[in-house]
C-alpha positions in Angstrom: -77.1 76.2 2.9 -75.4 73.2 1.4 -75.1 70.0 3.2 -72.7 67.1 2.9 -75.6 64.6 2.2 -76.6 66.4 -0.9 -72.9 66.3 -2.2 -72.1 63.3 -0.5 -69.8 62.2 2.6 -66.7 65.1 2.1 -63.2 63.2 1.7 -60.6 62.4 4.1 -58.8 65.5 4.9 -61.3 67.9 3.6 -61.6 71.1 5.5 -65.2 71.9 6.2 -67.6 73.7 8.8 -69.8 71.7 11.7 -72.8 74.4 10.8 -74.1 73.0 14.2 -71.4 74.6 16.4 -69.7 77.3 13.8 -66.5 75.3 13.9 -63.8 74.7 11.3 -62.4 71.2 11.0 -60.8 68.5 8.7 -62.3 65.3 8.1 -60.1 62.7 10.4 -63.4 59.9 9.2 -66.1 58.7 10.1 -67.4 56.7 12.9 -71.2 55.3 13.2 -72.9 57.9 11.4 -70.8 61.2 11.9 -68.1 62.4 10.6 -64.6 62.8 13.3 -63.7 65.9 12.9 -60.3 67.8 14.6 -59.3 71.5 14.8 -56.9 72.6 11.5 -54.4 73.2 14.5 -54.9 69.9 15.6 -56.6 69.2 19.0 -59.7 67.1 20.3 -61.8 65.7 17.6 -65.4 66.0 17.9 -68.6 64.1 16.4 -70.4 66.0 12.9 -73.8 65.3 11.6 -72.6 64.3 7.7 -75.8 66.2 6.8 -74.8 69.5 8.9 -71.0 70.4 7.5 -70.2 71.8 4.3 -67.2 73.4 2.7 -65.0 75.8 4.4 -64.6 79.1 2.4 -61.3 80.6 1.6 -61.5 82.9 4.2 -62.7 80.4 7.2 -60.0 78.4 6.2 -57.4 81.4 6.4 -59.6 82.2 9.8 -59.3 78.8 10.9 -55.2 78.7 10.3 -54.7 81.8 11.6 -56.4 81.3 15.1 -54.3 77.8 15.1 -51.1 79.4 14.8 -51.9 82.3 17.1 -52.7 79.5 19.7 -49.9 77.8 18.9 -47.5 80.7 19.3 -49.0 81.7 22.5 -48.7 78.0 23.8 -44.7 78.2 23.2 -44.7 81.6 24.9 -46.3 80.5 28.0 -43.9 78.0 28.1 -40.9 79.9 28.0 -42.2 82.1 30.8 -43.0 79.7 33.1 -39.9 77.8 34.1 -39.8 75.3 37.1 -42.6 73.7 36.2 -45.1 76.6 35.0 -45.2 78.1 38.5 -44.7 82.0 38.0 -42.0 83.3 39.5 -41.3 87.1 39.4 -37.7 88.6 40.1 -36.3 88.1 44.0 -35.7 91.2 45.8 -32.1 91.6 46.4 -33.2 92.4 50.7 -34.9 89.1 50.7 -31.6 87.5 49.8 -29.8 89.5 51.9 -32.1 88.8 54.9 -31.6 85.0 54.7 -35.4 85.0 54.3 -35.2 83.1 51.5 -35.0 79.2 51.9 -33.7 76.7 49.2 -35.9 74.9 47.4 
């Protein structure tokens, strides 16, 4: 297991793994002695121990970016079938119209 303290404090914008929670994040800086780190999708930053990240590999990169863009694409989804205000609304039955049951909004 490699730690940053043995290679030194990563770069700015260096993708790497927090090995204490499993996650993947880039290197925003450093504030006291941790590293701010923020999801490759962007998001909340969190707080790294310098001496508990190390490199992402290729593939928890790729896992990383895909997982982002996934979330983002469901995010723009949701959106788009929640009008008026994310409330959901399914279709109006046409004897509800008909009734006068329903009232304007």
């Amino acid at each position: 297991m490699s730690h940053a303290s043995e290679k030194g404090v990563p770069p700015l914008g260096a993708v790497v793994v927090d090995e204490r929670t499993a996650r993947v994040g880039e290197v925003m800086g450093a504030e006291g002695p941790y590293l701010r780190l923020r999801p490759l999708g962007g998001g909340r930053e969190w707080d790294a121990d310098p001496g508990r990240v190390r490199a992402a590999t290729p593939a928890e990169r790729l896992h990383a970016g895909v997982a982002a863009a996934n979330a983002a694409s469901r995010a723009g989804q949701d959106e788009r079938r929640r009008p008026h205000g994310g409330h959901r609304r399914g279709p109006v039955p046409s004897s509800a119209i008909s009734d006068g049951c329903m009232a304007d909004p």
